[in-house]
C-alpha positions in Angstrom: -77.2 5.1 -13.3 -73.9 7.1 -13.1 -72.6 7.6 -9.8 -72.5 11.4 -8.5 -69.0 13.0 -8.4 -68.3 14.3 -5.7 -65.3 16.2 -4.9 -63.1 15.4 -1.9 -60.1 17.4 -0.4 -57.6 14.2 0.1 -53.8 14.7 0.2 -51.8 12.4 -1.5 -50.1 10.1 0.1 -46.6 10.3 1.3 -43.4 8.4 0.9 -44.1 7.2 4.8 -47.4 6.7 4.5 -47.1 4.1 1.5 -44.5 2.4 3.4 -46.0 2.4 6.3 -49.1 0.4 4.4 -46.9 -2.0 3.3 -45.9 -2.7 6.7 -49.6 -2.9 7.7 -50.1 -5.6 5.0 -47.3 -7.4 5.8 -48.5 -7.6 9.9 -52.0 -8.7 8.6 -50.1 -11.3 6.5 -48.2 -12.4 10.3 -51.2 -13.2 11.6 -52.5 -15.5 8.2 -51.0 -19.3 8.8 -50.7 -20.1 5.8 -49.1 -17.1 4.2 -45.3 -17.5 4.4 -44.0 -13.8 2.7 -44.6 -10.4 1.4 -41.7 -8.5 -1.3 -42.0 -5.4 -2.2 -41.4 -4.3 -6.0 -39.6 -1.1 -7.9 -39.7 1.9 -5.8 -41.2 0.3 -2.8 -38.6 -2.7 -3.3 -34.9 -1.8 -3.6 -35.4 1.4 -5.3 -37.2 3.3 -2.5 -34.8 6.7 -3.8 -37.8 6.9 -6.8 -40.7 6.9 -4.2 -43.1 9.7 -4.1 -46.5 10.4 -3.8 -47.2 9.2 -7.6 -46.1 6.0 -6.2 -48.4 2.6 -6.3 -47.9 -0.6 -4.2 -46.4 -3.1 -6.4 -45.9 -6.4 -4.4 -45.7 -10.4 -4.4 -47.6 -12.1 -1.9 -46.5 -16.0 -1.0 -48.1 -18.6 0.3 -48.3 -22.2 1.1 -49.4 -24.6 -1.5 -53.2 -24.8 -2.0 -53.6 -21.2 -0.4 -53.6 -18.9 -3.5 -56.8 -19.5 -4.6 -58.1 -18.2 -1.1 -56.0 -14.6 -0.9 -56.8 -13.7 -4.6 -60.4 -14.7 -4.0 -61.0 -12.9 -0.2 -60.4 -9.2 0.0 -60.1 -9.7 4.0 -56.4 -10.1 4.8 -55.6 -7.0 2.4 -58.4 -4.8 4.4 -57.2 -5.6 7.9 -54.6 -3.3 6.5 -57.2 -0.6 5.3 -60.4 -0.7 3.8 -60.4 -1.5 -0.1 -62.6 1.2 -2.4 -62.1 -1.1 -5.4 -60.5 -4.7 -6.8 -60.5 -6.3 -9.6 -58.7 -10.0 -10.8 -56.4 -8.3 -13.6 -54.3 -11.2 -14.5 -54.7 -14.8 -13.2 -52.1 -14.0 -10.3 -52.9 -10.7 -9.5 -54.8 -7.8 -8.4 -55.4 -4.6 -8.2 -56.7 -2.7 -5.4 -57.5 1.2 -4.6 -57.8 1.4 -1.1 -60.2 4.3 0.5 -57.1 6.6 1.3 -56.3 6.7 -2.6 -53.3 4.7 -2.3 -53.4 2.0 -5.1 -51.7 -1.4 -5.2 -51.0 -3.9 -8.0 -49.7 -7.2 -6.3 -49.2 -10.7 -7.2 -50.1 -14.4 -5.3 -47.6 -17.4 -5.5 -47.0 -20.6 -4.1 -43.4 -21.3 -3.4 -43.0 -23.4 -6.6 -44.0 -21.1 -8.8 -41.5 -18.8 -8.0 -38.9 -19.8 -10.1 -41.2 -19.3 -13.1 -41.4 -15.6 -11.6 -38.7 -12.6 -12.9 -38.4 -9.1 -11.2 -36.5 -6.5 -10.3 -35.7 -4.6 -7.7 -37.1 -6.8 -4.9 -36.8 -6.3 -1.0 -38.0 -9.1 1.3 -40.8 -7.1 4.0 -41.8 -9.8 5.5 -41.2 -13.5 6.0 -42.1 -16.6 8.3 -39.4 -17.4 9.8 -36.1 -19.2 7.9 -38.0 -22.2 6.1 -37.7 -20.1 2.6 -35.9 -18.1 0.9 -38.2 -16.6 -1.6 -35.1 -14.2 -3.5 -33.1 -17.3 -3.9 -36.1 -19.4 -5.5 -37.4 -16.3 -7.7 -36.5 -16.3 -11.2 -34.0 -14.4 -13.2 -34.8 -10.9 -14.3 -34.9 -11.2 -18.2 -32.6 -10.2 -20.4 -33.3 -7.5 -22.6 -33.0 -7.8 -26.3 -30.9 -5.8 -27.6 -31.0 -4.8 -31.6 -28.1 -2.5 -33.2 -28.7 1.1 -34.4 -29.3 -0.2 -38.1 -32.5 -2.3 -36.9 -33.9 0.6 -34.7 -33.6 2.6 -37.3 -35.0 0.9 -40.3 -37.6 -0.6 -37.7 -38.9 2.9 -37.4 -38.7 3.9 -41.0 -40.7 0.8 -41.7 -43.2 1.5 -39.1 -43.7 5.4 -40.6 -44.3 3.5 -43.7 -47.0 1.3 -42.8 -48.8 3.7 -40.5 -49.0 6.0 -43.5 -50.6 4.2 -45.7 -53.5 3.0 -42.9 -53.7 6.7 -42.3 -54.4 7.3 -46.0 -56.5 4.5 -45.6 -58.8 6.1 -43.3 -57.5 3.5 -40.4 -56.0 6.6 -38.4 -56.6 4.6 -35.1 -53.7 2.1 -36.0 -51.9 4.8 -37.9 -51.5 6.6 -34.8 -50.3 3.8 -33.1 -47.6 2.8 -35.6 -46.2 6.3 -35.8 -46.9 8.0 -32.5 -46.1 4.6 -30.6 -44.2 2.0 -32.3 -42.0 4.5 -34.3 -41.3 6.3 -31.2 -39.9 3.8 -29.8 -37.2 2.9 -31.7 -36.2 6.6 -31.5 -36.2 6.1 -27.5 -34.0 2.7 -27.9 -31.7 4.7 -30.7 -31.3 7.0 -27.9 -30.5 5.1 -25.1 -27.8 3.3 -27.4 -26.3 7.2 -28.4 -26.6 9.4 -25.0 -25.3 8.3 -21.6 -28.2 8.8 -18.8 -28.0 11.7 -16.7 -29.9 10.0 -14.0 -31.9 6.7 -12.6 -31.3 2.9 -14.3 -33.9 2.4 -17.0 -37.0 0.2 -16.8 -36.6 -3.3 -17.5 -39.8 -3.6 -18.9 -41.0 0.0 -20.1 -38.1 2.0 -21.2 -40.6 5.0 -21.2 -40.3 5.2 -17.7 -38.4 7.8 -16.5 -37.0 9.1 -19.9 -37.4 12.5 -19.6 -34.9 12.7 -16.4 -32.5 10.1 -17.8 -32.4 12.1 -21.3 -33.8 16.0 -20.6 -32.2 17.0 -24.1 -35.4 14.2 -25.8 -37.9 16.3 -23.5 -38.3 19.2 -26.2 -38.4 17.4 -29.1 -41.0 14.5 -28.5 -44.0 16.7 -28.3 -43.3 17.5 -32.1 -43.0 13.2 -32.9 -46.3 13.2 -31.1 -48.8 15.4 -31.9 -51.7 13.5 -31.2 -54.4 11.7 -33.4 -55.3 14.1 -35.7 -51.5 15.2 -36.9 -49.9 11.9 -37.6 -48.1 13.2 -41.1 -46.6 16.2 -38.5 -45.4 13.3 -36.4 -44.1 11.3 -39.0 -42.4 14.2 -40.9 -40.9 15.2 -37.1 -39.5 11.4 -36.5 -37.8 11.2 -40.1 -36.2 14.2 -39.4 -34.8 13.1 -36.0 -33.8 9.5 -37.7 -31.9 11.4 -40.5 -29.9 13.3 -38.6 -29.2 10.7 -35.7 -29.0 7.9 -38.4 -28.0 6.3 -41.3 -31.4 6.7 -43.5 -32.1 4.7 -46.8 -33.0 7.7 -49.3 -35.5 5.6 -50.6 -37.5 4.6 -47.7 -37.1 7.9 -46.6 -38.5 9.8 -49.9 -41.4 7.2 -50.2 -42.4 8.8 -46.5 -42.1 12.0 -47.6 -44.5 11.5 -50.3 -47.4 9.9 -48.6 -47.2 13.4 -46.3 -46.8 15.7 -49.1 -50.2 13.7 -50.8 -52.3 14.8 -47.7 -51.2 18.1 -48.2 -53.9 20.1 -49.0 
């Protein structure tokens, strides 16, 4: 049976506030024996300048070998913080967690040697037992990003235009919309992180979306028209082949074969 909704008045949570519950998790971690430190991630990590009240909790919880099993399986140290609403196991290390106050929190369990299998950004020690580890010295590398020249962005798009075409003409608008609206917008977004300098914030590591429309405010007008949702994926096509011919070097004949799969949906 559905559950009622029920509407509650509940301000969002402040800069402090989510701060403040980190704090609260790390002194419930002080008082677990065998759990050694707590980082905090992105903006509640380094990049604390980003946090808001759209923020989450992203953070790293270690602990001593043969503990992880017992902090991703008990709920109990994470609620001596504040209660916890909802949890679910979302990857075989993590969680994530709403907890009654709305604040939501995605975090992590390692063991000291798995840390150097472990990559992120951004990362601020909150807590730690005493000296015995250094867990920023034993964490891994961020990754590199792969980087691709103008030319493959380009053609990478065009390609994916192609393709999504002919599933939409197919009837297979689901994946159509994916490789046009999606993949195809994409490239555009790496095409113009390679041709504009930021205005503002570092870019994403691992979503380049992020933050786009501050870092590039002239894109904000023109991606509603690359995606117009799932019913107007020849609009969106037509919209990104424009874009790609007058930021780009375009094959004529890719470009033309494009053209005519949207012209033969044309009523």
């Amino acid at each position: 049976m559905p559950v009622p909704f029920v509407t509650v008045e509940s301000p969002m949570p402040s800069p402090v506030q989510l701060l403040a519950r980190l704090d609260a998790v790390a002194t419930s971690l002080s008082q677990q024996p065998d759990a050694l430190a707590l980082l905090a991630l992105g903006s509640v990590g380094m990049d604390t300048s980003r946090l808001d009240e759209h923020s989450d909790l992203d953070f790293f919880v270690i602990v001593a070998p043969g503990a992880k099993a017992k902090y991703l399986g008990s709920l109990s140290w994470l609620e001596q913080a504040h209660p916890v609403t909802f949890s679910f196991p979302n990857t075989p290390d993590g969680r994530k967690a709403l907890f009654q106050d709305g604040i939501f929190a995605e975090y992590a369990v390692f063991e000291p040697p798995e840390l150097q299998h472990v990559s992120s950004s951004s990362v601020r020690v909150v807590w730690q037992r005493g000296d015995a580890l250094d867990p920023l010295a034993v964490l891994g590398s961020p990754p590199t990003p792969q980087t691709h020249s103008q030319e493959w962005h380009t053609n990478e798009a065009l390609t994916n235009l192609l393709v999504g075409l002919h599933r939409e003409a197919r009837g297979e608008r689901l994946t159509a919309t994916r490789f046009i609206q999606t993949y195809a917008v994409e490239r555009v977004l790496a095409i113009v992180a390679l041709q504009q300098r930021a205005e503002s914030g570092d870019p994403d590591l691992f979503m380049p979306e992020r933050r786009f429309e501050s870092r590039f405010p002239s894109m904000s007008g023109l991606l509603p028209g690359m995606m117009h949702g799932y019913e107007h994926n020849h609009a969106s096509a037509l919209s990104i082949l424009v874009w790609l011919e007058e930021h780009s070097t375009v094959h004529p004949h890719l470009a033309q074969e494009i053209r005519l799969l949207c012209l033969r949906a044309t009523p």
